[in-house]
VEXGU-909168 format. One line per 2 residues: for each residue x, y, z of C-alpha. Coordinates in Angstrom, 3 decimals. Layout:
N
X,Y,Z ~ ...
# end
This chain:
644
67.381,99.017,135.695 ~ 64.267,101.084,133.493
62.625,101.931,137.070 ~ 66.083,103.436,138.507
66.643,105.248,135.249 ~ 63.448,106.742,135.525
63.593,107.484,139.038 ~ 66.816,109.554,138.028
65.839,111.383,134.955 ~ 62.875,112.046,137.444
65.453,113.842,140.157 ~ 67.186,115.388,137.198
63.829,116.827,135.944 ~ 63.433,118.262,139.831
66.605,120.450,139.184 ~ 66.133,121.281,135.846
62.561,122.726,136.948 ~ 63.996,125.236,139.801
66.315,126.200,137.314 ~ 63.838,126.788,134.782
61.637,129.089,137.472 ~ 64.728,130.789,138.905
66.248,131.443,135.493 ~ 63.174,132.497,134.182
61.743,135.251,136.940 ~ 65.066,136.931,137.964
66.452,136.784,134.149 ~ 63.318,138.318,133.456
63.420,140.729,136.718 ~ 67.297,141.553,135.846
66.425,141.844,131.858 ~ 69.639,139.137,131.576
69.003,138.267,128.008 ~ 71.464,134.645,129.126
69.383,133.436,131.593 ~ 66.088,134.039,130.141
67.356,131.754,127.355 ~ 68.735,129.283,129.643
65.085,129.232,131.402 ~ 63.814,128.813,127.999
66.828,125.929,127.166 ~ 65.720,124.297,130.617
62.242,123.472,129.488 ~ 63.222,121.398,126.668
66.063,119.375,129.297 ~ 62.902,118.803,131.942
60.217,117.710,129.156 ~ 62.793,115.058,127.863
63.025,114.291,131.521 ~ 60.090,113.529,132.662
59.170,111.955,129.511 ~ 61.692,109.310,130.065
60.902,108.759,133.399 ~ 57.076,108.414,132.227
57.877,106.160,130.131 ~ 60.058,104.230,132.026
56.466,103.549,134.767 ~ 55.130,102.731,131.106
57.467,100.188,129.759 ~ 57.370,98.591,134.000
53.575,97.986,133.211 ~ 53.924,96.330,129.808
56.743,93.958,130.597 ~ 54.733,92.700,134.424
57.731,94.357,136.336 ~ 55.973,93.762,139.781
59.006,94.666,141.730 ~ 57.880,98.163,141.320
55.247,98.620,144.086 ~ 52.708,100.764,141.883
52.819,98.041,138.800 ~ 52.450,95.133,141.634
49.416,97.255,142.901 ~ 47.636,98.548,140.079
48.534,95.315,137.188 ~ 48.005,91.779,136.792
49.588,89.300,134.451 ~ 46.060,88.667,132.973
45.200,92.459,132.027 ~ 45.045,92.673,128.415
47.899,94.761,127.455 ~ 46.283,98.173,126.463
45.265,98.314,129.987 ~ 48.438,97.721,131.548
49.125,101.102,129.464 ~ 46.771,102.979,130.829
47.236,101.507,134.130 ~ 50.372,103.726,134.238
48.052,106.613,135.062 ~ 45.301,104.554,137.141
47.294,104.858,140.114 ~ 47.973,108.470,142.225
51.343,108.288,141.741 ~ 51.481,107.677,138.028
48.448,110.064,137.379 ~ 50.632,112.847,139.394
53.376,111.608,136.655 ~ 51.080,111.997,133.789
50.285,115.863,135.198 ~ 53.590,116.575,135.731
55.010,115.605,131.687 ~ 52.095,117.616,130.593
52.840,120.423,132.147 ~ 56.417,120.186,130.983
54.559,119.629,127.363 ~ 52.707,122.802,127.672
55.224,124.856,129.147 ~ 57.163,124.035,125.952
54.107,124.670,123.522 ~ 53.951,128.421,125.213
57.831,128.721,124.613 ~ 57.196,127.444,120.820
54.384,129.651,120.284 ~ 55.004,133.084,121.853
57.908,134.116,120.122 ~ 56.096,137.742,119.134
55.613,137.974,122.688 ~ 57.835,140.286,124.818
61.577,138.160,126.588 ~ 60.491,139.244,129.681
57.110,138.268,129.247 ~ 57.902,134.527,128.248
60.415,134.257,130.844 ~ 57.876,135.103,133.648
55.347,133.071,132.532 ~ 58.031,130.074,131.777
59.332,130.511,135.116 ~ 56.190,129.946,136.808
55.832,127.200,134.929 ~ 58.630,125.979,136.165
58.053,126.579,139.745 ~ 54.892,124.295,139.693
56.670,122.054,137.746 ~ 59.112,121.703,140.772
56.446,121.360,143.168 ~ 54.593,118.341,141.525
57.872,116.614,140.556 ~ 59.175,117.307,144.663
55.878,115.773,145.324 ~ 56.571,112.569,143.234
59.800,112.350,144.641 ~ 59.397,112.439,148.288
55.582,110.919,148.791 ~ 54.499,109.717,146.178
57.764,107.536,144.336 ~ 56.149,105.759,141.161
59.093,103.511,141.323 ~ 59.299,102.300,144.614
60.684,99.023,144.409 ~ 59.111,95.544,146.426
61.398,92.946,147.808 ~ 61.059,89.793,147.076
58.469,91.056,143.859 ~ 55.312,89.130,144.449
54.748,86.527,141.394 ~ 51.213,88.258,139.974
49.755,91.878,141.050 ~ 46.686,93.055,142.147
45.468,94.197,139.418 ~ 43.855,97.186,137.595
40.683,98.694,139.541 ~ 37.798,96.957,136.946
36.342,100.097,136.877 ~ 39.287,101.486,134.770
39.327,98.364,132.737 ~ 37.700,99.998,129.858
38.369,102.444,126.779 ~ 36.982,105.487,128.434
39.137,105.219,131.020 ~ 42.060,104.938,128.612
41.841,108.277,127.411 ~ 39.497,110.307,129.934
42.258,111.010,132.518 ~ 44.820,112.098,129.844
42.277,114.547,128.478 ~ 40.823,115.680,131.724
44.601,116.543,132.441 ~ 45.056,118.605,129.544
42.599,120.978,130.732 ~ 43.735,120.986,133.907
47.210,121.721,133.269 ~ 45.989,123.959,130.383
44.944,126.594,132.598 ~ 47.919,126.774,134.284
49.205,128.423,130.926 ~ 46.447,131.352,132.322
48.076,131.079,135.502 ~ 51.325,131.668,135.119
50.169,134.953,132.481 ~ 48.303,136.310,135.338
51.174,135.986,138.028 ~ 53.339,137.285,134.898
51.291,140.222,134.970 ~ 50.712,140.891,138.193
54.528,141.114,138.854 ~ 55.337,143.150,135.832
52.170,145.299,136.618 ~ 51.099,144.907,132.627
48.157,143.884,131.854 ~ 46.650,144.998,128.379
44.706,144.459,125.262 ~ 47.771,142.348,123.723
47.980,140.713,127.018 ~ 44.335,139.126,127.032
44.893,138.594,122.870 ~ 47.618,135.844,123.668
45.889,134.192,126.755 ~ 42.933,133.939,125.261
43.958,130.938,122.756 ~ 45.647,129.384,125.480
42.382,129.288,127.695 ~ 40.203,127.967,125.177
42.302,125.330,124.206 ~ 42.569,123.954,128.052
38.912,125.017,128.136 ~ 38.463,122.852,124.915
39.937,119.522,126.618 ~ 38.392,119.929,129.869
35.217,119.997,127.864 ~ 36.214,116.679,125.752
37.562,115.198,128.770 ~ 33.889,116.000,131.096
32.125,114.339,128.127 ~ 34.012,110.942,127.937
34.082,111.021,131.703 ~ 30.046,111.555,131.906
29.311,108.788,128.433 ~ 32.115,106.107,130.626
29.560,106.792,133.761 ~ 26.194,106.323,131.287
27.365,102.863,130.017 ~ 29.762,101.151,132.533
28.419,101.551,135.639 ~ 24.948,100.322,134.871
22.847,102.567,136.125 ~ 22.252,104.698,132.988
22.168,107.896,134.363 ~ 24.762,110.762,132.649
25.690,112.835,135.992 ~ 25.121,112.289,139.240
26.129,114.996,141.170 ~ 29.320,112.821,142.745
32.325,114.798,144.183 ~ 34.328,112.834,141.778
32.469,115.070,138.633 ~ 32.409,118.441,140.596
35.937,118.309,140.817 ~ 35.802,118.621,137.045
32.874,120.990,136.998 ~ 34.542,123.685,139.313
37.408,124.695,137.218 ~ 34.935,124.579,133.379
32.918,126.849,134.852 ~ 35.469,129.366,136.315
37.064,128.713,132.927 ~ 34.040,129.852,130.835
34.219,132.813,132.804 ~ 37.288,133.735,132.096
37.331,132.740,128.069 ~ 34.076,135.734,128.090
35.735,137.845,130.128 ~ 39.221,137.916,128.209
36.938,139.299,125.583 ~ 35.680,142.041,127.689
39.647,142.704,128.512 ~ 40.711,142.833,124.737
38.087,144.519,123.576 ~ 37.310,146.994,125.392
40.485,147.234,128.226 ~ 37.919,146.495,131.119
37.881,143.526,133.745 ~ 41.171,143.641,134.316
41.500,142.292,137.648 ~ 38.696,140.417,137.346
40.059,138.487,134.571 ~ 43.513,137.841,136.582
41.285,136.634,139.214 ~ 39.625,133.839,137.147
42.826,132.990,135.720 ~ 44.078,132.168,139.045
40.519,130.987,140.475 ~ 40.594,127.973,137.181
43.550,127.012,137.803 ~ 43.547,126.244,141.748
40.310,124.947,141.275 ~ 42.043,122.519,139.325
44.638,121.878,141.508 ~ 41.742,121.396,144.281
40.046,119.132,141.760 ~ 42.617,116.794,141.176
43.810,116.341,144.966 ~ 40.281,115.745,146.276
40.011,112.701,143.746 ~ 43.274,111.318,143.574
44.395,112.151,147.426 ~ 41.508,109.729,148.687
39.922,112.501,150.704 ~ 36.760,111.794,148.966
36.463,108.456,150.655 ~ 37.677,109.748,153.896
39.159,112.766,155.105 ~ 41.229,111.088,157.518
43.246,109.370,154.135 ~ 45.438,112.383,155.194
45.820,110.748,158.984 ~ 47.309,107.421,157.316
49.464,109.609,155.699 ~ 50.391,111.963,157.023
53.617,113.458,155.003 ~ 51.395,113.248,151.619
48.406,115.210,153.017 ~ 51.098,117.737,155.199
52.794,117.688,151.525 ~ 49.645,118.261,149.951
48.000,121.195,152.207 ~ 51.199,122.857,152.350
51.603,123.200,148.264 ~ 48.089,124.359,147.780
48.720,126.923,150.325 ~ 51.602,128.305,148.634
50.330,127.744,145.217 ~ 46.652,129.536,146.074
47.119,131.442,148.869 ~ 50.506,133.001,147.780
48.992,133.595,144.267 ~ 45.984,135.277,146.101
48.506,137.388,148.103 ~ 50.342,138.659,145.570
47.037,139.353,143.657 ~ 45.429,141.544,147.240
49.100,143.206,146.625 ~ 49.552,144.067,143.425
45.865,144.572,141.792 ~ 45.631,147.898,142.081
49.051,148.254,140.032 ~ 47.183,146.121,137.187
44.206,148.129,137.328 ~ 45.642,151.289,136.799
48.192,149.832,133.840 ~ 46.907,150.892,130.504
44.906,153.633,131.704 ~ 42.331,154.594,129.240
40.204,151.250,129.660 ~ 36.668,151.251,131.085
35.468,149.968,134.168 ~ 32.427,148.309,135.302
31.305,151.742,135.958 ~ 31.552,152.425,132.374
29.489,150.598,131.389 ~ 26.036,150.892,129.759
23.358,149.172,130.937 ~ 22.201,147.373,127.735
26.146,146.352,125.549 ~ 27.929,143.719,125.090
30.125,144.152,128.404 ~ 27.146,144.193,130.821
25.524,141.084,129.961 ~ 29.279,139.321,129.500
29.759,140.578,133.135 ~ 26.384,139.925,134.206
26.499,135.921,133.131 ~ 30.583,135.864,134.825
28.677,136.627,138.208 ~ 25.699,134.266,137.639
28.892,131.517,136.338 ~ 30.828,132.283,139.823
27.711,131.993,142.053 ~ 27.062,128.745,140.277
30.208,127.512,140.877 ~ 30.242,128.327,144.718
27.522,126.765,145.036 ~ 28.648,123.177,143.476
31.958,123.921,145.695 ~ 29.916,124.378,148.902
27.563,121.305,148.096 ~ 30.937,119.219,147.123
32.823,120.508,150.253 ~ 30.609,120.781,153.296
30.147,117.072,153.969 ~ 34.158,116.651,154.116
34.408,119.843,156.554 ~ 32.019,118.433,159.516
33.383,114.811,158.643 ~ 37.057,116.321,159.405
35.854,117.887,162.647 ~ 33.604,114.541,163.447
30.703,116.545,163.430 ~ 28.738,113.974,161.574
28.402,112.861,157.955 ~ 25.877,114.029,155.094
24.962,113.294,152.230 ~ 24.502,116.539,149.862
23.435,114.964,146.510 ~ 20.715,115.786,143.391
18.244,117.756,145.039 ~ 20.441,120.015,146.464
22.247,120.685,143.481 ~ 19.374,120.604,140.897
17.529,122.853,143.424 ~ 20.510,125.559,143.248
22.396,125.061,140.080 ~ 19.683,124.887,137.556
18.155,128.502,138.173 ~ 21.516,130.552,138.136
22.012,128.808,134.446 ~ 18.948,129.207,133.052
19.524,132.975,133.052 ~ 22.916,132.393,131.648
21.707,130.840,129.181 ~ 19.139,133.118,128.132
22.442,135.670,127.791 ~ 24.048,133.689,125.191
21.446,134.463,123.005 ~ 21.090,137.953,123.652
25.106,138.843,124.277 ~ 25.843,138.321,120.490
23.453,141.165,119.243 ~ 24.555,143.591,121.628
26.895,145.875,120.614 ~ 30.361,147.604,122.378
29.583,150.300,125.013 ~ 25.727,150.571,124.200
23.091,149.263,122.388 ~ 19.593,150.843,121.511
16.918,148.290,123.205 ~ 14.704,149.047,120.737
17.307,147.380,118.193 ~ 17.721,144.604,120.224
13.960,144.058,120.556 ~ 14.090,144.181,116.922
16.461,141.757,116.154 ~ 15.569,138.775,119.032
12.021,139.192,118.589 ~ 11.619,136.391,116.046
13.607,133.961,117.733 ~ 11.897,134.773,121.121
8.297,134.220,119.538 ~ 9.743,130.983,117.698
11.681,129.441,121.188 ~ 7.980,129.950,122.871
6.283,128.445,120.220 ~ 8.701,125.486,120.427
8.643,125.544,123.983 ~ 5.162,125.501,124.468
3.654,122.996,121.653 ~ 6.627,120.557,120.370
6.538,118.454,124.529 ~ 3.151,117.544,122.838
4.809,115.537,120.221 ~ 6.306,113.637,122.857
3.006,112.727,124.057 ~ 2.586,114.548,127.449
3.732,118.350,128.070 ~ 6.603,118.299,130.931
8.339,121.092,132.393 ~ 11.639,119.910,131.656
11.094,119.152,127.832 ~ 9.412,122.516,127.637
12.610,124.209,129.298 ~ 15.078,122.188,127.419
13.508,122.327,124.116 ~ 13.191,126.582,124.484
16.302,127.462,125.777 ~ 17.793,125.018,123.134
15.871,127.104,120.033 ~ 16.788,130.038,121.387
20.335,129.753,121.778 ~ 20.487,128.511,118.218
18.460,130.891,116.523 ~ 20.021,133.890,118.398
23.121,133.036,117.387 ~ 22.453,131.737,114.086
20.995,135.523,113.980 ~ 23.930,137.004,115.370
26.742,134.959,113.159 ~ 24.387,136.543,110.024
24.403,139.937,110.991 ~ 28.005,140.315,111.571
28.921,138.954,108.434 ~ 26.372,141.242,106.639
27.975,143.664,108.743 ~ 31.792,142.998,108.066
31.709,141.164,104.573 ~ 32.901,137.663,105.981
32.622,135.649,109.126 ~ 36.177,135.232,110.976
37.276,131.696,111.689 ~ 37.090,132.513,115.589
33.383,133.897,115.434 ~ 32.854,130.057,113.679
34.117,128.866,116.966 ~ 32.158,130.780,119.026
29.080,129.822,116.851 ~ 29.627,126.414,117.018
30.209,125.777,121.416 ~ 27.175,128.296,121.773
25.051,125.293,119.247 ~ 26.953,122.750,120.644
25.610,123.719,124.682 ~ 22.198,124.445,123.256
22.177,120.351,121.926 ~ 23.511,119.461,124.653
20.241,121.288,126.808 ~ 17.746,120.181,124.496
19.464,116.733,125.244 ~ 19.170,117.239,128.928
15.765,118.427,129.023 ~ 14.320,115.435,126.997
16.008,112.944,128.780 ~ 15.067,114.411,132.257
11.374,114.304,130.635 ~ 10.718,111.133,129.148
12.856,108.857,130.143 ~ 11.346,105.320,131.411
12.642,101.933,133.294 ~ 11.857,98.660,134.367
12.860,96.118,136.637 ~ 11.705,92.912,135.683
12.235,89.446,136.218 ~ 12.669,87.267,133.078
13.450,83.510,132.500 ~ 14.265,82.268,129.248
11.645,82.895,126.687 ~ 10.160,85.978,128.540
8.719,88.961,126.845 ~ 9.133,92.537,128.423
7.645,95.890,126.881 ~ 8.714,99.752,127.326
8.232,102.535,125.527 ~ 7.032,101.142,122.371
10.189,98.425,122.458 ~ 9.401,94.372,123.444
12.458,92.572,125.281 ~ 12.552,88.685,124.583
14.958,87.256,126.390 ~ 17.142,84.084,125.203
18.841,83.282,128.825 ~ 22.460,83.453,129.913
25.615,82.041,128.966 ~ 29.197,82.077,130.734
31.910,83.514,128.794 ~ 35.162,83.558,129.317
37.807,86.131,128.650 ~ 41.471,86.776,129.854
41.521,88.357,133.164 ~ 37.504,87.392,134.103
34.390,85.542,133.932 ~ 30.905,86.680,132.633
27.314,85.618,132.567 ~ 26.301,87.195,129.509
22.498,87.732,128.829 ~ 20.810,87.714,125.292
18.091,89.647,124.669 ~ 16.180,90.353,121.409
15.088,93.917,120.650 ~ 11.736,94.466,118.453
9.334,97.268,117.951 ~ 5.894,97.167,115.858
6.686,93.335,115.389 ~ 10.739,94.087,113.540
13.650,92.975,114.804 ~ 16.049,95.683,115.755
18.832,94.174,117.800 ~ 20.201,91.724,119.780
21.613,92.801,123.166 ~ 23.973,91.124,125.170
24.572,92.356,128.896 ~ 26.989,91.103,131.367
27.507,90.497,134.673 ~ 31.485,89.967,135.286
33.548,88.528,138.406 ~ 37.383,89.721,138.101
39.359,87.123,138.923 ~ 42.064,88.462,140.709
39.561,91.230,142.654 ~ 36.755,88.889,143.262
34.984,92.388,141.813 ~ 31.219,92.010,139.885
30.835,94.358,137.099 ~ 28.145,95.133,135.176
28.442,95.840,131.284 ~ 25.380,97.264,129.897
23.960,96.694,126.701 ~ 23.314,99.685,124.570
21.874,100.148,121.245 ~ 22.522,103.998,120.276
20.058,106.067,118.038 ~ 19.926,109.405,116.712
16.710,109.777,118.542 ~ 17.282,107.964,121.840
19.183,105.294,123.647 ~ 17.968,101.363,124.351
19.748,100.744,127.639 ~ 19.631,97.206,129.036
21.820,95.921,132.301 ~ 21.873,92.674,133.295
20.830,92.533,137.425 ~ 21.530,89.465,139.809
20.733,85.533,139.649 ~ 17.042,85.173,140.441
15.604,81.272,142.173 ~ 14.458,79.021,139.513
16.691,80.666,136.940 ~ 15.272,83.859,136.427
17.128,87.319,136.094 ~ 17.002,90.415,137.338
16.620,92.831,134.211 ~ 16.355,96.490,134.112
15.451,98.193,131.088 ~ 15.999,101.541,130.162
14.316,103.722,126.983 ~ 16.840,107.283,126.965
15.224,109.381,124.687 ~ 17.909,112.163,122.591
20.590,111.387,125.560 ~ 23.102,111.009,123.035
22.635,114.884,122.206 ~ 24.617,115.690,125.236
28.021,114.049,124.476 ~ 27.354,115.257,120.883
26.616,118.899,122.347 ~ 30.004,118.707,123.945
32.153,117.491,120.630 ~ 30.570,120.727,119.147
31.713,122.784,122.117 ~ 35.162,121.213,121.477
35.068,121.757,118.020 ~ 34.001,125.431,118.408
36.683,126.005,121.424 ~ 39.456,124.285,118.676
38.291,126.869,115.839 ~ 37.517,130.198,118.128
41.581,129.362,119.600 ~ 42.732,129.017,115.947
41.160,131.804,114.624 ~ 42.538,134.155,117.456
45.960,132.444,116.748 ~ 46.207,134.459,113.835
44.621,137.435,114.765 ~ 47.147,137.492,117.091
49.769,136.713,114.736 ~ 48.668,139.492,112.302
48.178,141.922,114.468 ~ 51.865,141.448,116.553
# end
């Protein structure tokens, strides 16, 4: 009975959440003090809710229930159990399951922690939350039932796709999620304040923590995503352009955006309605995101044609949750413009300050992101009107993406040394001059020490030294300037380091990478970039749920041992799916990447062999950025606090 009790407390949840938005926006419309608290009481009835009904999918996994369809589709008696845990999300309905309880989790975390913050003000924003949360749990409910039962219950399932057989995939979907349903926190501010017509400095001082926590785990969640692609899919690369990773890109870039341009809105009462734009641009994009991988639309666009009530379902909620938030934006941004009077406009503002080149780098950010969003959805547009398919892949995107960010990068460095409302240039000149001369030097003589100059290593390594020195420069000045360095300029210090690793990471590894393809029997010898390959043959081993030739290869350089490496090529058995596992031995200063290829006559292998120089500085780029979103959110936490 689990399954039925969580396909109850599931319907419960449903009611609880139209109550919550009704309660919410007209207590908040009517100033009723009782139903704004009953909206607020509501929240804590639908988390418990859903919870139990998530938890209820979870406890159908562990225990092999396979008369519920999705465990019988997505589970095996052979899948080691920590799998079977996270298959719970693998599947489209449980991952719309998993959205759903964190959205009830966040909705109570803004309830919990905006208590300084106006009734009315909660209650709008609670009730929107509420709203959505009715949408995605009607959704569940009506397409996409996680506890449809099967009669009879087949004796084993499917099992897990192998591709989500791994510890990545345990907790990159939860954490993609988080920022995902993060920004919705924005969201539902920015419909808050487009209703109310408020919109002011205390406005942007309270959604700014919010967005850069979202912001934060979108981040972490990218990075395991992008490290899960580098080492199980055995082809060593760290982003390939897929639809699959735009979806993610999309909504961290409109949510950059809108972290800098909160700023601009606190600070100095400006951007307004540009800021409740990006607020409601990051959060549909996420909504976009998440139905273009988990709808099946990436694999076909007719996955709507063989089902049709999920992908009527589908269009019809992102037309009411996008275009009637972009309605009621056309409709009421003038009335958000004008509140607060007193605040600057673009018009305002001087040519060299802080604002302009915030501004300035939000347009380069937006252009960048329509750019990935045309490249991403052009080839599903003339595939839906059988106009033909293409392929829009690397070249496009390096060809477009790359130049609009190099500028914006260059901005980070100078945006921290600008001042409010105007800055002398000679001043700026002054202070940026020694990190300019010291990123050119760097730029133009340390590729050499990588033996050959290359344009990438050149860009990477520049940009990277100047970010860091700017802002090294700038995090000195203002605490020469103020006494003391605030806990949310740390933050800001360390995601501005933290994306010039990852670059210098980036531009290395684009440089100097190398590979090989060889063919090696046992007792072979192999050499690439400095590093000899000796390889020992291949053994079967055995394991729960598959079968694996595993290869043995010893690593030496200069005549030392280094490592042994053991790649694999598995078969699932209950897929009949091959899998590769690479072998990886990870250094400070590079990556040795080996993947073990197909069965070759006369007992041979196919090898390839990888040398990834500094790759590693990407995914350590992006913990910074975490780190530095974590701290910047914390820091304005109290601000906020103090200042309410």
């Amino acid at each position: 009975m689990i399954p039925e009790l969580g396909h109850v407390a599931l319907i419960v949840a449903l009611q609880l959440a139209l109550a919550q938005g009704i309660l919410g926006l007209a207590g908040a419309s009517r100033a009723h003090g009782g139903w704004m608290a009953m909206a607020r009481g509501a929240v804590v009835g639908q988390l418990l809710l859903v919870l139990a009904g998530f938890l209820a999918l979870i406890w159908s996994f562990l225990v092999n229930d396979f008369s519920v369809m999705n465990v019988a589709d997505h589970s095996s008696r052979q899948l080691p159990i920590e799998y079977r845990f996270s298959a719970a999300w693998g599947s489209h309905e449980g991952s719309f399951l998993l959205w759903t309880t964190l959205m009830a989790g966040w909705t109570l975390a803004v309830v919990l922690f905006s208590r300084r913050l106006p009734a009315d003000l909660v209650a709008r924003v609670v009730g929107v939350m509420g709203l959505l949360s009715f949408c995605f749990l009607a959704y569940l409910l009506f397409t996409s039932n996680p506890f449809m039962r099967l009669h009879p219950p087949p004796a084993n399932g499917r099992d897990l796709n192998p591709l989500l057989q791994d510890p990545g995939m345990i907790f990159h979907p939860p954490l993609l999620y988080m920022g995902y349903v993060g920004f919705s926190v924005a969201f539902a501010f920015a419909i808050a304040a487009l209703i109310s017509g408020r919109l002011d400095a205390v406005w942007a001082r309270w959604v700014r923590p919010w967005t850069l926590v979202a912001w934060s785990f979108l981040t972490l969640g990218i990075m395991i995503g992008s490290w899960w692609a580098y080492y199980e899919l055995g082809w060593g690369g760290w982003w390939f352009w897929d639809p699959s990773e735009n979806a993610s890109l999309m909504p961290w870039l409109a949510g950059t955006a809108l972290v800098h341009s909160l700023v601009v809105t606190e600070r100095r009462g400006a951007l307004k309605v540009w800021t409740v734009f990006l607020s409601l641009g990051a959060f549909s994009l996420s909504l976009v995101g998440t139905f273009l991988v988990r709808s099946g639309v990436l694999s076909s666009v007719h996955a709507f044609a063989q089902d049709p009530l999920r992908g009527l379902f589908i269009l019809i909620f992102l037309a009411i949750v996008i275009g009637g938030s972009l309605a009621l934006f056309a409709r009421r941004a003038s009335v958000v413009k004008a509140a607060g009077e007193g605040g600057a406009t673009p018009g305002d503002f001087q040519p060299v300050s802080r604002e302009t080149a915030i501004l300035t780098g939000n347009v380069l950010l937006l252009v960048a992101l329509a750019t990935v969003l045309l490249g991403t959805l052009y080839p599903l547009v003339l595939d839906a009107f059988d106009l033909g398919k293409v392929s829009v892949g690397p070249p496009y995107f390096n060809a477009v993406f790359v130049p609009l960010m190099v500028p914006v990068l260059l901005l980070l460095g100078v945006a921290p040394r600008l001042r409010w409302r105007e800055t002398r240039m000679a001043d700026v000149v002054r202070a940026l001059r020694w990190p300019a001369v010291a990123a050119l030097l760097v730029a133009g003589l340390l590729p050499f020490a990588f033996g050959a100059f290359k344009w990438q290593a050149s860009l990477g390594l520049g940009l990277g030294a100047w970010m860091i020195l700017a802002t090294l420069g700038g995090l000195v000045a203002r605490a020469r300037e103020a006494g003391f360095l605030s806990l949310s300029a740390i933050g800001m210090g360390f995601a501005h380091a933290g994306l010039a690793v990852g670059v210098v990471g980036i531009g290395l590894v684009s440089a100097y990478q190398s590979e090989s393809t060889v063919s090696m029997r046992q007792g072979d010898r192999a050499s690439l970039g400095g590093y000899e390959f000796i390889f020992e043959g291949a053994t079967e081993v055995p394991a729960s749920n598959y079968s694996a030739m595993r290869g043995t290869l010893q690593l030496r350089r200069d005549g030392k041992a280094m490592a042994t490496l053991l790649p694999e090529k598995r078969m699932y058995r209950t897929t009949r799916t091959t899998m590769t596992e690479a072998a990886i031995r990870y250094g400070f200063l590079g990556d040795v990447y080996v993947a073990l290829g197909e069965p070759l006559p006369g007992g041979a292998w196919s090898v390839q062999l990888y040398i990834k120089p500094f790759v590693g500085w990407l995914w350590a780029g992006a913990l910074f950025m975490f780190l530095g979103g974590w701290l910047a959110a914390l820091g304005l936490r109290r601000q906020g606090e103090m200042k309410a």
